[in-house]
C-alpha positions in Angstrom: 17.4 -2.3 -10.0 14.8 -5.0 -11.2 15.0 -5.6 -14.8 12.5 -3.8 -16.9 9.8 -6.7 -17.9 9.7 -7.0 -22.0 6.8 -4.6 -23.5 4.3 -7.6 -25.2 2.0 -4.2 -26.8 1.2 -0.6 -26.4 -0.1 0.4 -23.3 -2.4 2.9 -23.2 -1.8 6.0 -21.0 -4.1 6.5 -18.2 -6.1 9.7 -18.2 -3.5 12.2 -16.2 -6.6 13.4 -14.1 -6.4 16.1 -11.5 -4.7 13.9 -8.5 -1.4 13.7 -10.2 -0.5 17.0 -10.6 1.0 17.3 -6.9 1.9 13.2 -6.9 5.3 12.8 -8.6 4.9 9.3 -8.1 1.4 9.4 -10.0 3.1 11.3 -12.6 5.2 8.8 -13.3 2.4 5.8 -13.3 1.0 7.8 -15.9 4.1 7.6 -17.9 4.9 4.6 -17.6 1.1 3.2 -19.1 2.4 5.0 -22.1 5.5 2.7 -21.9 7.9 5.2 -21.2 10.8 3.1 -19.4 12.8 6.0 -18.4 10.0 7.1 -16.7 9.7 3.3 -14.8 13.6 3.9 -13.8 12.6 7.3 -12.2 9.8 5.4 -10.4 11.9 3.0 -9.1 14.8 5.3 -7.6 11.7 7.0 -5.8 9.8 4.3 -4.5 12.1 1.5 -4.3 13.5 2.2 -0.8 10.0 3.1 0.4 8.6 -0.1 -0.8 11.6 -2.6 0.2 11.1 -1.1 4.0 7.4 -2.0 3.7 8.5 -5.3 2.3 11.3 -6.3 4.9 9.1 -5.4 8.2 6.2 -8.0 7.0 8.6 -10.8 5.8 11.9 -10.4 8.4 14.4 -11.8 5.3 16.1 -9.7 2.8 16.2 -12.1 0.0 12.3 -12.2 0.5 12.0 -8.6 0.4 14.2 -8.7 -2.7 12.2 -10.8 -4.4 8.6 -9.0 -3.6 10.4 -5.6 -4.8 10.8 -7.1 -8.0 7.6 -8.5 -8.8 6.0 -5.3 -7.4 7.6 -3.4 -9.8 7.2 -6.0 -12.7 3.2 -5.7 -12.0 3.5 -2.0 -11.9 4.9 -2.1 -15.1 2.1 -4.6 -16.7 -0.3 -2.9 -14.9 0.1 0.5 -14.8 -2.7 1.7 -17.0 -4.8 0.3 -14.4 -3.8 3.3 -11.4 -5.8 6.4 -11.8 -4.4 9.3 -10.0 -8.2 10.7 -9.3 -9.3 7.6 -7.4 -5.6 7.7 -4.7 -2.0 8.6 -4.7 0.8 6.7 -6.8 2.6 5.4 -3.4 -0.5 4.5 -2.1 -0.9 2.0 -5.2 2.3 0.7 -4.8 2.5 -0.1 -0.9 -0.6 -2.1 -1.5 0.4 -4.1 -4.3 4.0 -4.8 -2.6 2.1 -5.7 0.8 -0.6 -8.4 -1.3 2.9 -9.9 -2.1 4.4 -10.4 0.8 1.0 -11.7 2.4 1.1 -14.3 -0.3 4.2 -15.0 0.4 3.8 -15.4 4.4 0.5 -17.4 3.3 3.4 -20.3 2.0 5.4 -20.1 5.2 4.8 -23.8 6.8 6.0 -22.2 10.7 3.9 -18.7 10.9 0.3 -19.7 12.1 -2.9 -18.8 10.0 -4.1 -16.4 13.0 -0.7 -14.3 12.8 -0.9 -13.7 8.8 -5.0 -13.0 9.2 -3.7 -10.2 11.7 -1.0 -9.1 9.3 -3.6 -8.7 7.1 -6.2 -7.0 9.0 -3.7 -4.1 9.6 -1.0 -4.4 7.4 -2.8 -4.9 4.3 -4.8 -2.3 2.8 -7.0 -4.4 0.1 -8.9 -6.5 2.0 -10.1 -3.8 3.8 -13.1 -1.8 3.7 -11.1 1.5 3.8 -9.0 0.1 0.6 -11.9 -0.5 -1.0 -13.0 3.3 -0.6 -10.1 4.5 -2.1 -10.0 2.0 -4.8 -13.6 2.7 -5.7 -12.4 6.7 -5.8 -14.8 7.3 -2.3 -12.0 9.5 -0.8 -14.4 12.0 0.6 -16.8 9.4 2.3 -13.3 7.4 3.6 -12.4 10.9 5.2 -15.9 11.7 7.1 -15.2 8.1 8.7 -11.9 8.9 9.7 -13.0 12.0 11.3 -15.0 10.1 13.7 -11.8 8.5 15.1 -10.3 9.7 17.7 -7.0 11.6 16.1 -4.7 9.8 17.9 -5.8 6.4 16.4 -6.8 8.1 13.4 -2.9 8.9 13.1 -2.2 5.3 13.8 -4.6 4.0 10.8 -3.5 6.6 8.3 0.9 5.2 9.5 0.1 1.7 9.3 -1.7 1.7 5.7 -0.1 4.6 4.0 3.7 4.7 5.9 4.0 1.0 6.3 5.1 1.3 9.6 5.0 -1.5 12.0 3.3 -1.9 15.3 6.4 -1.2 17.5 7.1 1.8 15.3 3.5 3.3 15.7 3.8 2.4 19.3 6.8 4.7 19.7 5.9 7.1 17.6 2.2 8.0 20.3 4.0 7.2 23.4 1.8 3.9 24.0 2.6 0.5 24.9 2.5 -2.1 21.9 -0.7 -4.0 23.1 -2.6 -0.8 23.7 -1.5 0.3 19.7 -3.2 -3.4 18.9 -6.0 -2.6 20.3 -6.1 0.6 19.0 -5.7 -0.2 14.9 -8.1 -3.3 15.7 -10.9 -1.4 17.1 -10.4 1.6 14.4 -10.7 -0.6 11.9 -13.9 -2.5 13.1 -15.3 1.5 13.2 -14.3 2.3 9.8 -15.6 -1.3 8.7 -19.0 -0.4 10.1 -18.8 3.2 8.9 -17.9 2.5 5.0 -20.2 -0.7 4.9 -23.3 -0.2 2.6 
């Protein structure tokens, strides 16, 4: 387990608000903004294996995922008071914080080309999205009516690939389709939610 960061103040809890009353995971967020560390130990038995599987798909190498694990939860920890459980859920937070990490970290890779980490990040990565952006900015109910005008199918394949973490191949098994035909589905569902959730 990653070594729990020194506390440098007193954090201040973050409101409890209605969303984490059926999100363990947001639950313990909130504690932890108080600086409750047993609370951070809970969190990290119940995310930890979610998170290091998220990790370990984008980067291929252990050690890597190792390393991202820990300085996701060393940022959760410093920045914990900034999750609110109205505006998403506590895993949610977590997945994309571990999955900016591991994109910074293929960024530094001399041998993967820029075009393959711009498409890691155009599916893999919820923040630089404009469906992340929704659910950071606490828009859940807009982000909902857009994906109700995807089909279901692909609508199941955006919802596994940002909030699961699952991979192409996975999503491809998982709706019976080939892996270029998945692809094409996340990339055109995403251009449609783009254009749905712009201003």
């Amino acid at each position: 387990m990653t070594e729990l960061p020194a506390t440098t103040g007193a954090a201040r809890p973050a409101p409890p608000g209605a969303g984490a009353a059926d999100d363990p995971v947001a639950q313990l967020l909130v504690r932890v903004a108080a600086g409750d560390r047993a609370a951070f130990r809970a969190l990290y038995a119940a995310a930890a294996p979610k998170l290091f599987g998220v990790a370990l798909r984008m980067l291929g190498d252990r050690g890597e995922a190792e390393d991202v694990l820990q300085d996701t939860f060393t940022r959760a920890w410093t920045n914990a008071a900034r999750f609110d459980p109205a505006k998403g859920r506590g895993m949610t937070w977590l997945i994309a914080i571990a999955r900016n990490r591991a994109i910074d970290r293929l960024r530094t890779r001399p041998d993967r080309p820029a075009a393959a980490v711009e498409e890691l990040e155009a599916v893999a990565d919820p923040a630089p999205g404009a469906e992340a952006a929704a659910v950071v900015k606490g828009d859940l109910a807009r982000l909902e009516d857009c994906m109700k005008t995807l089909d279901p199918a692909r609508a199941a394949a955006v919802r596994g690939a940002y909030l699961l973490g699952l991979s192409y191949q996975e999503l491809a098994d998982r709706h019976r389709v080939p892996l270029n035909t998945m692809r094409t589905w996340l990339r055109r569902s995403l251009i449609a939610l783009r254009g749905c959730l712009s201003p």
